[in-house]
SEKEPA-148065 format. One record per residue (C-alpha): x, y, z; chain. Coordinates in steps of 0.5 Angstrom, whole numbers, m for minus. Each point is the difference from the previous one (the first is absolute). Example, Ala and Ser with C-alpha at 12.3 -4.5 7.8 and 13.67 -1.06 7.14 Angstrom:
2
25_m9_16_A
2_7_m2_A
This chain:
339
m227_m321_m119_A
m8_1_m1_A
m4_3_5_A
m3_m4_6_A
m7_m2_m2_A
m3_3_7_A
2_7_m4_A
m4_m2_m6_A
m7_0_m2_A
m3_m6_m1_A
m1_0_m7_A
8_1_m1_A
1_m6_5_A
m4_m5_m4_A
3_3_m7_A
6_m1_3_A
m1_m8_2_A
m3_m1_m7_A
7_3_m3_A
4_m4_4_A
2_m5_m5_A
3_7_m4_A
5_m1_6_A
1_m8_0_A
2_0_m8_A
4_6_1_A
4_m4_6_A
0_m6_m6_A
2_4_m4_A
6_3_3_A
2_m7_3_A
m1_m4_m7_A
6_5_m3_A
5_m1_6_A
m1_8_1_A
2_0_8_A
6_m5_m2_A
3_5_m5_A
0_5_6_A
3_m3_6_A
7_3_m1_A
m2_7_m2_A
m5_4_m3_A
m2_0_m7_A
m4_5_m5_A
m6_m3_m3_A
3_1_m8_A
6_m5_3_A
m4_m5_3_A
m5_0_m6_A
5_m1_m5_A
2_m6_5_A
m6_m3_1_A
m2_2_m8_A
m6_4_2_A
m2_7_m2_A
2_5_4_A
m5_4_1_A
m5_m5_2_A
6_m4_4_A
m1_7_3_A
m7_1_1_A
1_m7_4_A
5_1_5_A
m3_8_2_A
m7_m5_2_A
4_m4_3_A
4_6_4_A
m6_2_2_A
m2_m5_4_A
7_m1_3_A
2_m5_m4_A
7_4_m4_A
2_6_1_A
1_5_m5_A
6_5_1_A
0_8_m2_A
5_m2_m5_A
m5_m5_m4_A
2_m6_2_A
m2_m5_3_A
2_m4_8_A
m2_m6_4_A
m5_1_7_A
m1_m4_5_A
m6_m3_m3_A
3_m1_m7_A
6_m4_2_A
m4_m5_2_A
m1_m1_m7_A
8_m2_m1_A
0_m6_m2_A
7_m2_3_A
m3_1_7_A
m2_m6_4_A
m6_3_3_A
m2_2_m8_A
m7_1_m2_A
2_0_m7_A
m2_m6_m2_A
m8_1_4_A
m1_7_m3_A
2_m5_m8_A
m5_m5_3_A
m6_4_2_A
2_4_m7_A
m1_m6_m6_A
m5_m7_1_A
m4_4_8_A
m1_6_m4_A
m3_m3_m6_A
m4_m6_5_A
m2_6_5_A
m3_4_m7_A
m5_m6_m1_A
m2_0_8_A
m8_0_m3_A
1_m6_m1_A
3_m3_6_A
m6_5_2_A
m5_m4_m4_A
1_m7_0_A
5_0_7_A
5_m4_m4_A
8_2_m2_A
0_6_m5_A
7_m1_m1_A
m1_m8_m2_A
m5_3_m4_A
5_4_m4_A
5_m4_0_A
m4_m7_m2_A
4_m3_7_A
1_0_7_A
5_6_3_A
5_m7_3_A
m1_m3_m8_A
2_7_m3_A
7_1_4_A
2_m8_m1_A
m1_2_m7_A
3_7_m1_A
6_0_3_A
2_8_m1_A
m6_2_3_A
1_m5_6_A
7_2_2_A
m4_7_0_A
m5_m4_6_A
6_m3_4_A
3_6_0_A
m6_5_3_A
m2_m7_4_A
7_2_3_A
m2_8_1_A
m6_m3_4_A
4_m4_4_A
6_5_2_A
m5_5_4_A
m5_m6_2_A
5_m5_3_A
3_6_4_A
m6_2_3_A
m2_m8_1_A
7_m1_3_A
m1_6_5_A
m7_m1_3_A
0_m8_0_A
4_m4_6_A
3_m7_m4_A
2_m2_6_A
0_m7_2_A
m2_m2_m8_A
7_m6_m2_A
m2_m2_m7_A
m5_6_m4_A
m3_m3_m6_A
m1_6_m5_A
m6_m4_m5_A
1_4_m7_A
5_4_3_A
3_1_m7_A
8_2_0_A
m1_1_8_A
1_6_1_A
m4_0_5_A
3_m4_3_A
6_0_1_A
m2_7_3_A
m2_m3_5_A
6_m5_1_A
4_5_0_A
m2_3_6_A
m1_m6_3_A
6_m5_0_A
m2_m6_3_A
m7_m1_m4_A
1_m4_m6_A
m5_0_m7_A
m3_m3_m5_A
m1_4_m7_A
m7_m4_m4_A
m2_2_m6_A
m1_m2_m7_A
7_m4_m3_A
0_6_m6_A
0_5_6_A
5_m6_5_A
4_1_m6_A
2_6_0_A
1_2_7_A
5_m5_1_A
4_6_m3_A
m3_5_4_A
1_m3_6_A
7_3_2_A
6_m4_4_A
m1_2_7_A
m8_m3_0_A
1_m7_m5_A
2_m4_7_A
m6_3_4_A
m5_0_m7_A
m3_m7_m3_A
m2_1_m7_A
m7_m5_m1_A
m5_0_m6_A
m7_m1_m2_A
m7_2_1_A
m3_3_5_A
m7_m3_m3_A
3_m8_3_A
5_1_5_A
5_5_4_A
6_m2_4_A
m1_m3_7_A
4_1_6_A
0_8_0_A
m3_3_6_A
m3_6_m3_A
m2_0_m7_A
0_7_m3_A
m5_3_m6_A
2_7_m3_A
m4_3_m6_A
m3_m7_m1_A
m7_m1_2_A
m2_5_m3_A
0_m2_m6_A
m4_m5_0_A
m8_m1_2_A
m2_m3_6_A
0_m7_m3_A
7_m1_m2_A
2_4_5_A
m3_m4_5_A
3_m6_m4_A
7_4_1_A
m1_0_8_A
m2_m7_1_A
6_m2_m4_A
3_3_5_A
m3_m2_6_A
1_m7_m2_A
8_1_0_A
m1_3_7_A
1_m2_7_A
m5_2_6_A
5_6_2_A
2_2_m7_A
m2_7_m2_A
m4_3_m5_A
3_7_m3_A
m4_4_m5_A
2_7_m3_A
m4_3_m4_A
m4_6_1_A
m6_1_4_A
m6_4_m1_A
m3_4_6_A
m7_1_0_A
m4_7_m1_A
3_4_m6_A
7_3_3_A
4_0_m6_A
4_m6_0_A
5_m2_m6_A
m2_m6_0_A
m6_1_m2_A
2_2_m7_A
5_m6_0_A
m7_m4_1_A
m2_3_m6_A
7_m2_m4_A
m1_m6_2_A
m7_m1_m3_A
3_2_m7_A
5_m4_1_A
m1_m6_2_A
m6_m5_0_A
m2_0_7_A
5_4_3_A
m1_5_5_A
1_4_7_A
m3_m2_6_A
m3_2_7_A
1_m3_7_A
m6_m4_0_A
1_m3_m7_A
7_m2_2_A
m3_m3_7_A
m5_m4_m5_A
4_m2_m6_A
5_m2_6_A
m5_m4_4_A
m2_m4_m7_A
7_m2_m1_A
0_m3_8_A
4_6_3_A
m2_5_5_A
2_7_0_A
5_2_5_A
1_8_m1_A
2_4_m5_A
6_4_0_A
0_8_m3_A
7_2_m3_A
3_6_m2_A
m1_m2_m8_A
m7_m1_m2_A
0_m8_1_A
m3_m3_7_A
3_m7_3_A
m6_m5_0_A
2_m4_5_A
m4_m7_0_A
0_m7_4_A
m2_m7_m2_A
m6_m1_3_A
């Protein structure tokens, strides 16, 4: 592993932030060629694993030494090469794989985050700019690239749901409505520790479509499957209404749009759950604020939010901000009530 930062003069700490992308595309490139999938029953030399992934083994080579010195792999006295701790996380055949996040970040975000100027200069999405369409247009368009998207979307979710799980009490909530819950990971998560609510999965039909195959047996009598656009209306009935990784992705006009659809579905006692991260004041470092940035060049008008812009943005759609809930993932729970 590289030495801490506190050990190292500064210039070597900046040289080391501005290089940072070596280690992202290294990581890219390792997950793209499946290298942790061709370890996991045993240790295997570089010439082997090249002649697998035709590659060439010396460069091959040189990748996986970089890696090895961050942890990621590890090289053996005999030349060959194993899997760590950090590495197996790159399998693909495990179900809290990041495989699929590390490919993600790796192709269309990186080439979107290589024209960050423009973001910068103009405020707009550099990868609309890049592509000719909106990231949501883009994914409904290339269907390969877009299996890629659900399944780091999924990646996301395994570390972020149990942290929601832990740290936030359901209890008491009947019927959950999960609005854009795309294939309802979360929240048949959350049925799962909770046997006496009942949900309801809304989202777009394309994606409806396709969760009716990812919701397992054991949830399909206690899930109902709903269609449509969250820009006209959502469900009603539901004693709670939960948003992760939505609000986000839009600016403050259609995001309120989103929160009034869902105020008009509700009832006085329902609730209002947000999941999104929440940027703290003064300058802590805080992923988010990076993720704010992401967002920024990804979609138009996306972005990370504080407490009080949450508290505004709530009240604009006819809420008031309860609390928020700190969890064990980098998300928060943003509990609202209509006003």
């Amino acid at each position: 592993m590289t030495q801490s930062a506190t050990d190292l003069p500064l210039q070597v700490v900046l040289m080391q932030m501005a290089t940072s992308n070596w280690v992202s595309q290294s990581l890219y490139a390792a997950a793209k060629l499946g290298i942790a999938d061709l370890l996991k029953d045993k240790e295997k030399s570089y010439k082997e694993l090249a002649q697998t992934t035709q590659t060439d083994a010396r460069s091959l080579y040189r990748l996986l030494r970089a890696l090895a010195g961050m942890g990621v792999f590890a090289e053996t006295e005999s030349g060959c090469f194993t899997l760590t701790p950090l590495a197996n996380y790159l399998r693909s055949d495990i179900s809290d794989s990041l495989r699929a996040m590390v490919i993600l970040n790796g192709d269309e975000h990186y080439r979107s985050w290589g024209n960050v100027m423009y973001s910068l200069q103009t405020g707009e999405s550099a990868f609309e700019h890049l592509y000719g369409m909106n990231v949501f247009e883009y994914y409904e368009q290339n269907p390969q690239p877009a299996e890629i998207f659900d399944r780091a979307m999924t990646s996301y979710s395994v570390v972020e749901n149990a942290g929601v799980i832990s740290d936030y009490d359901f209890t008491g909530i009947k019927t959950l409505v999960d609005v854009a819950g795309g294939r309802g990971k979360l929240l048949t998560d959350i049925l799962k520790n909770y046997p006496d609510m009942k949900g309801v999965l809304f989202d777009l039909p394309a994606v409806i479509a396709g969760a009716k195959s990812s919701i397992s047996d054991e949830f399909k009598q206690r899930c109902e499957l709903v269609d449509g656009d969250f820009f006209h209306s959502v469900p009603a009935g539901g004693d709670a209404y939960i948003l992760k990784h939505i609000i986000h992705d839009w600016g403050d006009d259609q995001a309120i749009a989103i929160l009034k659809s869902c105020h008009q579905a509700m009832s006085k006692d329902s609730k209002l759950l947000i999941i999104e991260q929440v940027i703290p004041p003064g300058n802590q470092p805080f992923f988010g604020k990076l993720f704010d940035l992401h967002m920024l060049v990804m979609c138009p008008g996306g972005c990370e939010r504080t407490e009080d812009e949450y508290r505004i943005l709530f009240e604009k759609a006819g809420f008031k901000l309860v609390r928020i809930v700190p969890t064990k993932s980098l998300m928060s729970v943003i509990e609202g009530v209509p006003l």
